[in-house]
C-alpha positions, 0 to 999 in steps of 0.5 A: 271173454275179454280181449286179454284173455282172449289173446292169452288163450291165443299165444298157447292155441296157436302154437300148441295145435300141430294141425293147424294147416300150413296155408293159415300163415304165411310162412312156407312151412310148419315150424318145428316143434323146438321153434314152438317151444321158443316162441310159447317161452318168449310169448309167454315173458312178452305177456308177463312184461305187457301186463307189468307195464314194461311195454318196451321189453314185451314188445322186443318179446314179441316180435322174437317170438314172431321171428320163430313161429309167424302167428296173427296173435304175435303181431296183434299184441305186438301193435297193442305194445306200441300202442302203450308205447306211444307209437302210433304209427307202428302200431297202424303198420301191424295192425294193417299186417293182421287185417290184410293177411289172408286166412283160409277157412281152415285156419285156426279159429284163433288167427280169425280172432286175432284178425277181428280184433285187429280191425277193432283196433285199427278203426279205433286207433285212426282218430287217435293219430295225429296230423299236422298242415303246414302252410308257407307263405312269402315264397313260391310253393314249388320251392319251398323244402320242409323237413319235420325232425330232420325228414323231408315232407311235402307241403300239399299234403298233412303229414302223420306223426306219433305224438310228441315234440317236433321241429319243422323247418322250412327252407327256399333259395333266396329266403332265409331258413325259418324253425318251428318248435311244437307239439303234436296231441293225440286226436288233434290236428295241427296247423302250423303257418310259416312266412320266409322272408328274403335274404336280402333284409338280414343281409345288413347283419353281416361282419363289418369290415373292421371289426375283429373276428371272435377270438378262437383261443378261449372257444378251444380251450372250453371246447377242450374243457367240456369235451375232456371233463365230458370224456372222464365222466363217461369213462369213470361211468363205464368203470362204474357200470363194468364193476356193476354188471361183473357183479351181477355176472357172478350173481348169476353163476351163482343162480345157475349152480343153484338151478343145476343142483335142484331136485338132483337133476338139471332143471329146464327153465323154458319149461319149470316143474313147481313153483319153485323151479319157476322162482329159481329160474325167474331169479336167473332170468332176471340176474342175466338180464341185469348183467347185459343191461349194465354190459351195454351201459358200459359199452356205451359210456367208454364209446361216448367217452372216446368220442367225447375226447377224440371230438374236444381234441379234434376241435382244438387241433382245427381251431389252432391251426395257423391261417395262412399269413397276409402278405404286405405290400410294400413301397420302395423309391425309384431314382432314374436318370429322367426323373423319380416315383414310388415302386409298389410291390407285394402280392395282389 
C-alpha cells in the first residue's frame, strides 16, 4: 500500500475507532464524538486540498483538525504539507512531534504507521535543509553581531534555513555595517565571508562644512504624492473588493436556500447523501470561502489605505516643521571717557 493511501485510510481509522485507548494520544481524555466528526470533515477538505496542489489550505486544514481530535496522522500530513510548501524547517519540527510521541502497544495500529513513516520522512528530509557558515573577519569575533533576515544568529555556529533569499548583516562598534544579499539551495551548504572595515576610512564622506542641506520641501511633497496616490489605490481597491465579496455573499444565500430546499429536508453538509447533495454543498463551500477571501482583501486594502495616508501625512508634517531659528551675533561701538572698542553681543 503506497504511503497516500495509507495516510488516507489512517484519517478515517483513527477517528472512526471508538476503542482506540486513551494513552495512545497524548490528549487527556477521548474526544467526543461531535469533535470526530469535525476533525473527519477538515481532514477530509485537508486531503481534497493537499492532492489539488493547494498545500496552503491543507495545511490550515490540517492542524484544525488536530485542534479538535489529536492524532499522529494530522500531524504527519501536516509536515508533508510544509514540505510541498517549502518549509522545511517546520516540517522537521512536526515530523519530530510524531517520532517522539510515545505510543503504547495498544495504540491503533495506524498512529504506529504514521509513526514510522514520520521517521522515513524526517531521515530523508535532513539533507535537504540548508545550512549556511558565515565567516567575518577585520574584527574581534566576540564583537562582531549578525542578523539573517533581521534574527540575530551566532558566528561559531552554521545556522539552518528554508530555502529561499536572505540578507545577512554584520555589525561591530567602530566598524561600519556590511549586508550581504544570497540565496540558500536546497541540499547546498552555504559560506558567506564578510570583511569590516573601521569606520574611520569613511569618515572623509561626512557633510562639509558649507555645503547646503538637501532641500526637504520637494522630498515632502513627493513623499506626500506617493503616500495619497498609494492611499486612494488601496482605498479604491477595497471598494472593488467589498463589492466583489457582497456579491459572492448573495451567491451563497442563494446556494443555501437551495441546499435547504433539496430532497424536502435540511441536508448535512459535514456529511452529504448522494452526489448531488456532495455537488450542492462543494458549490457553497466554495461561494463562502470566496466571500471571506474577498472580505479579507477589503479589510486589508482600507487598513493599507489608512496607513498609506496617515504615514505621507505624517511625514509631511515633521519635514515641514521650522527648525529652531540661528540667533546672530552682533557688533556694537563702545565710546568711554578713557578710550573706544567694539562690544560683541548674541548668544554663544
Amino acid at each position: 500500500m503506497n504511503i497516500r493511501r495509507r495516510l488516507r485510510l489512517g484519517l478515517f481509522v483513527a477517528l472512526a475507532l471508538p476503542a482506540v485507548p486513551a494513552t495512545a494520544v497524548s490528549e487527556p481524555a477521548r474526544p467526543d464524538e461531535q469533535a470526530k466528526a469535525v476533525a473527519r470533515a477538515l481532514a477530509d477538505k485537508g486531503w481534497e486540498l493537499f492532492n489539488a496542489g493547494r498545500y496552503e489550505e491543507a495545511l490550515a486544514a490540517f492542524r484544525s483538525a488536530e485542534a479538535q481530535v489529536h492524532a499522529p496522522p494530522f500531524l504527519l500530513l501536516a509536515a508533508r504539507s510544509c514540505e510541498r510548501l517549502g518549509r522545511l524547517i517546520e516540517a522537521r519540527a512536526l515530523y519530530r512531534r510524531v517520532v517522539d510521541e510515545p505510543l503504547d502497544a495498544s495504540a491503533s495500529r495506524v498512529f504506529h504507521q504514521a509513526q514510522a513513516d514520520a521517521k522515513a520522512g524526517l531521515a530523508a528530509l535532513a539533507p535537504r535543509i540548508p545550512a549556511l557558515d558565515v565567516a567575518v573577519t577585520g574584527a574581534a569575533p566576540g564583537a562582531v553581531e549578525l542578523t539573517l533576515n533581521g534574527e540575530r544568529i551566532a558566528l561559531a555556529t552554521p545556522v539552518e534555513r528554508d530555502p529561499g533569499e536572505y540578507k545577512l548583516v554584520a555589525t561591530a562598534p567602530g566598524y561600519t555595517p556590511v549586508a550581504r544579499m544570497f540565496r540558500l539551495t536546497e541540499g547546498k551548504r552555504e559560506r558567506v565571508t564578510i570583511e569590516l572595515s573601521p569606520a574611520s576610512t569613511v569618515a572623509a564622506t561626512a557633510s562639509l562644512p558649507g555645503r547646503a542641506p538637501p532641500a526637504a520641501g520637494s522630498d515632502a511633497r513627493a513623499i506626500a504624492l506617493i503616500g495619497g496616490g498609494a492611499a486612494g489605490a488601496l482605498v479604491l481597491a477595497g471598494v472593488a473588493f467589498t463589492l466583489v465579496a457582497n456579491g459572492h455573499a448573495s451567491d451563497a444565500t442563494q446556494q443555501w436556500m437551495k441546499v435547504k430546499a433539496m430532497d424536502d429536508g435540511p441536508v448535512d453538509c459535514s456529511n452529504p447523501a448522494g452526489t448531488d447533495q456532495a455537488n450542492q454543498c462543494q458549490k457553497l463551500s466554495s461561494m463562502v470561502d470566496d466571500k471571506y477571501l474577498f472580505s479579507n482583501l477589503a479589510a486589508w486594502s482600507f487598513i493599507l489605505g489608512g496607513a498609506s495616508a496617515l504615514g505621507a501625512l505624517g511625514y509631511t508634517w515633521l519635514a515641514a516643521a521650522p527648525s529652531e531659528p540661528e540667533k546672530p551675533m552682533h557688533l556694537s561701538p563702545l565710546v568711554t571717557p578713557g578710550g573706544a572698542g567694539l562690544v560683541a553681543g548674541g548668544v554663544f
